[in-house]
Biopython code that builds the backbone (N, CA, C, O; Angstrom):
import numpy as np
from Bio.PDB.StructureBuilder import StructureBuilder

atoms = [
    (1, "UNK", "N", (160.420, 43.030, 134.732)),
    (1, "UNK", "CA", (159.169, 43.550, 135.244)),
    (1, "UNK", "C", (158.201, 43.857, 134.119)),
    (1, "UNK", "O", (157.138, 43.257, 133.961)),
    (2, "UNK", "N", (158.600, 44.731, 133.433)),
    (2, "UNK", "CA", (157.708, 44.688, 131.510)),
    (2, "UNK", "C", (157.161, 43.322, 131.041)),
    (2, "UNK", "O", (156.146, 43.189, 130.356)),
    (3, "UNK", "N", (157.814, 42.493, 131.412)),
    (3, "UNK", "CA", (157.148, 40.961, 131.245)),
    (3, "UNK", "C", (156.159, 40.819, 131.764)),
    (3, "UNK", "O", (155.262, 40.148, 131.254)),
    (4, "UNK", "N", (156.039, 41.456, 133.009)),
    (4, "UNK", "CA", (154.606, 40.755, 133.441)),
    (4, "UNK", "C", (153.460, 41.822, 133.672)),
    (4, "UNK", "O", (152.616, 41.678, 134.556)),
    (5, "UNK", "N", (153.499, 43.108, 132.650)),
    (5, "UNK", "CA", (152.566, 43.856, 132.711)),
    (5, "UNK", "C", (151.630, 43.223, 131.039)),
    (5, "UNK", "O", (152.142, 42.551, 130.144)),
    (6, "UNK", "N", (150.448, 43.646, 131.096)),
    (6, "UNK", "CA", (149.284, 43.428, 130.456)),
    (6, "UNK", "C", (148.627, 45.004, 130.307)),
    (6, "UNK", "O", (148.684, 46.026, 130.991)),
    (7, "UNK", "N", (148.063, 44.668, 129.201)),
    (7, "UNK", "CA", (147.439, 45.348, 128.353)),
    (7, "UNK", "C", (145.743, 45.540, 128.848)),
    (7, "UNK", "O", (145.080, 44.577, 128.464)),
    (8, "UNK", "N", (145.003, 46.484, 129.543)),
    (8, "UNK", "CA", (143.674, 46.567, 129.801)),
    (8, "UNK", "C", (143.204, 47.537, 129.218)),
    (8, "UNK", "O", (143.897, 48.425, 128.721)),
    (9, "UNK", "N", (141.827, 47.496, 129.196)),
    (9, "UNK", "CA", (141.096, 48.367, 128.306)),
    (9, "UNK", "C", (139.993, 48.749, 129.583)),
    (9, "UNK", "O", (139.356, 47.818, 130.076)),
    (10, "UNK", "N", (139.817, 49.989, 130.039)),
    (10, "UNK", "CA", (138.931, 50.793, 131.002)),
    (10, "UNK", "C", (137.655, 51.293, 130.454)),
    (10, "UNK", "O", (137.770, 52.035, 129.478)),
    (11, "UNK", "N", (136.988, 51.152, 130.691)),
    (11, "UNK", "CA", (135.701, 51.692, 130.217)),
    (11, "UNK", "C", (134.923, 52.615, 131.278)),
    (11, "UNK", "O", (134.737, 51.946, 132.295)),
    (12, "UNK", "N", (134.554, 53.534, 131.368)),
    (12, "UNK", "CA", (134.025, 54.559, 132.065)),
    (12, "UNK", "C", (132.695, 55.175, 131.645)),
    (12, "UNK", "O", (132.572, 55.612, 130.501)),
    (13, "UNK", "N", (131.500, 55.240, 132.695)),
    (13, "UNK", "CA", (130.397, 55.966, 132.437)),
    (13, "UNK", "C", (129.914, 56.877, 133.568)),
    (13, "UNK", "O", (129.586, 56.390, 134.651)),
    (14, "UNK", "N", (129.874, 57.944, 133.378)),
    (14, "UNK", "CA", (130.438, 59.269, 134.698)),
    (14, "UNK", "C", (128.977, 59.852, 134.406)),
    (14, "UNK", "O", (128.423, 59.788, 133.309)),
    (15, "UNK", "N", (128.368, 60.508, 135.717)),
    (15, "UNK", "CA", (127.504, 61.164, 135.775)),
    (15, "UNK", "C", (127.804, 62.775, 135.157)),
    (15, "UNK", "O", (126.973, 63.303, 134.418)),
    (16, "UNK", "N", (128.658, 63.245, 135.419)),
    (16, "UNK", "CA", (129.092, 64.576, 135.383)),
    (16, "UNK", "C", (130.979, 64.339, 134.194)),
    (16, "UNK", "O", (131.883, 63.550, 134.468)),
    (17, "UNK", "N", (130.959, 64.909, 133.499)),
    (17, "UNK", "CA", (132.416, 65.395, 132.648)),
    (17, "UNK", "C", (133.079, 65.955, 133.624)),
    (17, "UNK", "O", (134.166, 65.384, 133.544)),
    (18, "UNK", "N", (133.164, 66.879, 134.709)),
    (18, "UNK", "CA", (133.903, 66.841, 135.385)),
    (18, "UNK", "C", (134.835, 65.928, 136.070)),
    (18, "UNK", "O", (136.033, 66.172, 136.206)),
    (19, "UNK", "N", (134.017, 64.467, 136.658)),
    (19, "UNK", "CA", (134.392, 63.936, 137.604)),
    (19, "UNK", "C", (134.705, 62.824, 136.725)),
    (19, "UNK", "O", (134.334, 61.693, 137.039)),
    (20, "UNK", "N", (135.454, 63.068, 135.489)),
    (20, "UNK", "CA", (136.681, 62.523, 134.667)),
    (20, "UNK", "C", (137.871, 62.414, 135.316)),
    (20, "UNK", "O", (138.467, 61.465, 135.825)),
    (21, "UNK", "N", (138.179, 64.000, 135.155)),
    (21, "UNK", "CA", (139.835, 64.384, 135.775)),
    (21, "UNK", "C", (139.946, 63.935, 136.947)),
    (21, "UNK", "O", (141.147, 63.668, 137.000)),
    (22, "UNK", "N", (139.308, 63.551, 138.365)),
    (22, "UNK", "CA", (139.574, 63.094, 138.878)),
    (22, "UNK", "C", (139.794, 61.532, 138.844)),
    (22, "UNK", "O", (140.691, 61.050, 139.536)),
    (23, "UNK", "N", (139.003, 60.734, 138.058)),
    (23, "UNK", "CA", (139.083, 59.134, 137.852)),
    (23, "UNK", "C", (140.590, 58.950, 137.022)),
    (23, "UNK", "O", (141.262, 57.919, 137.070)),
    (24, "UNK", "N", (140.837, 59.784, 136.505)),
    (24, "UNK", "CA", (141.873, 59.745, 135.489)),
    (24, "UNK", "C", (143.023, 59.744, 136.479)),
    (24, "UNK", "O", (143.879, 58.860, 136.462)),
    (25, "UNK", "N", (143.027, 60.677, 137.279)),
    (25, "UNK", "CA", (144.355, 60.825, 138.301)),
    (25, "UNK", "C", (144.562, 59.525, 139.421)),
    (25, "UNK", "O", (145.651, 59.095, 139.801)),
    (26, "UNK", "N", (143.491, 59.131, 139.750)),
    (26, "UNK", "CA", (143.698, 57.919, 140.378)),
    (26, "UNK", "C", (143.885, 56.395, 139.618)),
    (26, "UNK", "O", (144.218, 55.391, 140.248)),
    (27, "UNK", "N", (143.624, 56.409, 138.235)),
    (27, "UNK", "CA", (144.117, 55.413, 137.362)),
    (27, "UNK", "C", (145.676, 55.915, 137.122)),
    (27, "UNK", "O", (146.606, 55.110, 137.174)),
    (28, "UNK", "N", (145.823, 56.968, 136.923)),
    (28, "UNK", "CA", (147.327, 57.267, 136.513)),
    (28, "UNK", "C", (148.500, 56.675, 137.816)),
    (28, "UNK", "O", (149.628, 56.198, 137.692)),
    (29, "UNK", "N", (147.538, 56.993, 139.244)),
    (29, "UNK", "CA", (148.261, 56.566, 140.168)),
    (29, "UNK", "C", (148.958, 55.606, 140.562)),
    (29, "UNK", "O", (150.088, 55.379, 140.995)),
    (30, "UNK", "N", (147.596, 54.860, 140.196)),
    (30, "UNK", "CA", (147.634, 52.666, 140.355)),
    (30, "UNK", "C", (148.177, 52.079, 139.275)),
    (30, "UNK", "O", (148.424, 50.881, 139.412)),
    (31, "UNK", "N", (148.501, 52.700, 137.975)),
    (31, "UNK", "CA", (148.570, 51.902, 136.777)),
    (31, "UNK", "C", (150.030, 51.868, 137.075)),
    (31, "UNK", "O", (150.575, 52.233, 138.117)),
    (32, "UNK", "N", (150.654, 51.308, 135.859)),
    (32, "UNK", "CA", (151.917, 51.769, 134.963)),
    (32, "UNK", "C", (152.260, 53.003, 134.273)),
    (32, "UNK", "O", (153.131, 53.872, 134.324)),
    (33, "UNK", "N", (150.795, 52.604, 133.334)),
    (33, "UNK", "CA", (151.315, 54.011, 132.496)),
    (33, "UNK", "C", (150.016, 53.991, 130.857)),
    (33, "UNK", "O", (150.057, 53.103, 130.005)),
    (34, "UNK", "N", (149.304, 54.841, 130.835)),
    (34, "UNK", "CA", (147.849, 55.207, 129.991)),
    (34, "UNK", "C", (148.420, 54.753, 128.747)),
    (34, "UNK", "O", (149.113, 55.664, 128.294)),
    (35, "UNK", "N", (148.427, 53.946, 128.153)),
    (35, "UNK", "CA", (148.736, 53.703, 126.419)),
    (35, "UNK", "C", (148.195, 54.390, 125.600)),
    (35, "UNK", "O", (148.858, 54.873, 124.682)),
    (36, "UNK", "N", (146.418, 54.688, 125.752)),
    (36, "UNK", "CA", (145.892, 55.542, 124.922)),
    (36, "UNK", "C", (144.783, 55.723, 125.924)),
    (36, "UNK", "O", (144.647, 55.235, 127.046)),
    (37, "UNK", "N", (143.866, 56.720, 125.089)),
    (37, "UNK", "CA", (142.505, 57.402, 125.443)),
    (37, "UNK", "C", (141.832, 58.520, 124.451)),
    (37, "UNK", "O", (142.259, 59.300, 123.599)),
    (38, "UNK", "N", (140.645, 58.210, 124.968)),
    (38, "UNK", "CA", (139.486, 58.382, 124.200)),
    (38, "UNK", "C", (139.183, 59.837, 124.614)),
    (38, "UNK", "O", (139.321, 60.259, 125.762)),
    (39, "UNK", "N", (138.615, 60.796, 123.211)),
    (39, "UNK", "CA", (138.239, 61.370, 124.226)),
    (39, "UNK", "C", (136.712, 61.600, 124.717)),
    (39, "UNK", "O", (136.028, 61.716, 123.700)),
    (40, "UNK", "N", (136.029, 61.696, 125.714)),
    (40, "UNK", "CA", (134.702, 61.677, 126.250)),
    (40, "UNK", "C", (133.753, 62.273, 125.692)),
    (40, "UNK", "O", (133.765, 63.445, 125.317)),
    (41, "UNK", "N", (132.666, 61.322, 125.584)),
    (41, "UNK", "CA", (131.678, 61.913, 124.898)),
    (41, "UNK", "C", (130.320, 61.741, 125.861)),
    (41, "UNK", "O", (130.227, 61.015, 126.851)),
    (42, "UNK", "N", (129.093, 62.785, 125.182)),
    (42, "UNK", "CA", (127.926, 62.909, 126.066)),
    (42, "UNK", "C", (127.185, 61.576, 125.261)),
    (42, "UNK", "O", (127.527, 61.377, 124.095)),
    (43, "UNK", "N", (126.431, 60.904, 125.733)),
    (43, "UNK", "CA", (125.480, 59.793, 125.453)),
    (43, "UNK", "C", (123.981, 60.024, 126.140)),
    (43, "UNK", "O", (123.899, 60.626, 127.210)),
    (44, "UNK", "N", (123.142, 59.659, 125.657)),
    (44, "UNK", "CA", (121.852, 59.458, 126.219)),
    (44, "UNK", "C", (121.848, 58.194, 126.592)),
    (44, "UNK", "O", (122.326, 57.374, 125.808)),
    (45, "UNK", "N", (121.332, 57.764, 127.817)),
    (45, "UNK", "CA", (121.585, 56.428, 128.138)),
    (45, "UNK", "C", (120.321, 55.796, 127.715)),
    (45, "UNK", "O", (119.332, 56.529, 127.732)),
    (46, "UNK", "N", (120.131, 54.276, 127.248)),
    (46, "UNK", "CA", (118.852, 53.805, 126.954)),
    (46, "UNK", "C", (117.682, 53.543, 127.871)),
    (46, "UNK", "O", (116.518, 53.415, 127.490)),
    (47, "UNK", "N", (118.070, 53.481, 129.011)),
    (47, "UNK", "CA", (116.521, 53.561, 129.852)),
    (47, "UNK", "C", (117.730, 54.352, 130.979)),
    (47, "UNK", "O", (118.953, 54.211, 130.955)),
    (48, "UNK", "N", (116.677, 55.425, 132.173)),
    (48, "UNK", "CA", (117.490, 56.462, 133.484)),
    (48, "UNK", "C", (118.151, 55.281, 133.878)),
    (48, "UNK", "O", (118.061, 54.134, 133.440)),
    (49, "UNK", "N", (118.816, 55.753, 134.759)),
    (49, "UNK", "CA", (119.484, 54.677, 135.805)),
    (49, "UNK", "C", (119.607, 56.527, 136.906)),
    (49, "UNK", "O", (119.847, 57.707, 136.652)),
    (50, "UNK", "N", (119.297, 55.765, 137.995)),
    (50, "UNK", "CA", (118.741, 56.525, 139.623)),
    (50, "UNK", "C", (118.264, 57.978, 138.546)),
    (50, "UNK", "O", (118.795, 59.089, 138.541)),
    (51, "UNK", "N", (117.352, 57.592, 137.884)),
    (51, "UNK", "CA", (116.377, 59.037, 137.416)),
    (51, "UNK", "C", (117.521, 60.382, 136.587)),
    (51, "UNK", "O", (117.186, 61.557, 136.435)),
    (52, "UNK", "N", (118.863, 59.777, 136.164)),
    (52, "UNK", "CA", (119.944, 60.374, 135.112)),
    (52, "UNK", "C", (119.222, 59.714, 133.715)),
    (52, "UNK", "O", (118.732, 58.599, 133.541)),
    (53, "UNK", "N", (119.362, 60.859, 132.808)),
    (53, "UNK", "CA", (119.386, 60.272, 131.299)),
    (53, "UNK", "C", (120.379, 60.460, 130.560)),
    (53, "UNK", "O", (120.197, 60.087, 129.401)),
    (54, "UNK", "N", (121.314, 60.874, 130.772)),
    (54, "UNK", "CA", (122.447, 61.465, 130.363)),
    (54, "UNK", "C", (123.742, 60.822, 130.885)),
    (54, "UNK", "O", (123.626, 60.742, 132.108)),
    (55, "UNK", "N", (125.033, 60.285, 130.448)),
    (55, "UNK", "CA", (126.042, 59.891, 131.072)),
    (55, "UNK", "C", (127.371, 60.362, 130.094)),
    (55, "UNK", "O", (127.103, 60.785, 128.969)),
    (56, "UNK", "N", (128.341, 60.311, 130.386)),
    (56, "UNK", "CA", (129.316, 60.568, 129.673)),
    (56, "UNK", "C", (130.421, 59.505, 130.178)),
    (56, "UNK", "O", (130.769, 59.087, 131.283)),
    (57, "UNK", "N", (130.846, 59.243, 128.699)),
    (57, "UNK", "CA", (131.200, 58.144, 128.524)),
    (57, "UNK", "C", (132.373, 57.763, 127.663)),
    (57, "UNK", "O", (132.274, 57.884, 126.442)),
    (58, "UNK", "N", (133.815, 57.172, 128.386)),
    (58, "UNK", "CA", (134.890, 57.263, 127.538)),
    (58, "UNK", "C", (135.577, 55.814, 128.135)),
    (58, "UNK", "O", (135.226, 55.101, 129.076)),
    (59, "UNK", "N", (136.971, 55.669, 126.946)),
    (59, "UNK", "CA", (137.760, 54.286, 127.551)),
    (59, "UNK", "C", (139.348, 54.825, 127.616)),
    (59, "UNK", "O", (139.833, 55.868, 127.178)),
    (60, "UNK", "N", (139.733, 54.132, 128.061)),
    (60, "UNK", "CA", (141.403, 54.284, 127.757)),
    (60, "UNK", "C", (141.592, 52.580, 127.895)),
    (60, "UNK", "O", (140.851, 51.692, 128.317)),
    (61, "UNK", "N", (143.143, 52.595, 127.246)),
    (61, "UNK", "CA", (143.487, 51.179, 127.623)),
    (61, "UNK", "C", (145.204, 51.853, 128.499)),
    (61, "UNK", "O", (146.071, 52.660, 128.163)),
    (62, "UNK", "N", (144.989, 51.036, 129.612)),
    (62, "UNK", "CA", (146.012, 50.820, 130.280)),
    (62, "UNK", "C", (147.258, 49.542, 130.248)),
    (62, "UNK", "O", (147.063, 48.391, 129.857)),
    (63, "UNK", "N", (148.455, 50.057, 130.727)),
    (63, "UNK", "CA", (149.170, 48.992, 130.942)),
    (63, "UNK", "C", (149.435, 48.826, 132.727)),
    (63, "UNK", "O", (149.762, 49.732, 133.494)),
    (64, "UNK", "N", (149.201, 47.515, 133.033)),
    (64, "UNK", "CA", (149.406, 47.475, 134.667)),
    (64, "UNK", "C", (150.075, 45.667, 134.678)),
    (64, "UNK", "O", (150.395, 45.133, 135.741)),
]
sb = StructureBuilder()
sb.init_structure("model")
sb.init_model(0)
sb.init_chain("A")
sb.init_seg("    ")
for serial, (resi, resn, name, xyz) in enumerate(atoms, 1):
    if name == "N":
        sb.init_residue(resn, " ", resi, " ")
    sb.init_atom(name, np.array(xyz, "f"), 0.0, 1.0, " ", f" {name:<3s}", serial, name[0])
structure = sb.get_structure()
């Protein structure tokens, strides 16, 4: 079964740092198992997106 898991890399851009811990628990759910992670940082985004200037923004790489 280890044979046929792969190596992904997640990329995430969240309105709110809160609503991390929840994305995190439902990747932990579906995956295998978190290899690594980043930890989250605040960004200014380069032009709003829906009138936000602000996003926070992290990766992990998964195995699934």
């Amino acid at each position: 079964m280890s044979d046929d898991l792969k190596n992904y890399e997640i990329s995430l851009m969240l309105r709110t740092e809160e609503s991390y811990s929840g994305v995190l628990t439902f990747i932990k759910e579906k995956v295998s198992s978190v290899l690594s992670e980043n930890q989250i940082k605040r960004v200014r985004l380069a032009y709003p997106i829906n009138k936000e200037e602000i996003g926070f923004f992290n990766w992990l790489v998964v195995s699934a």
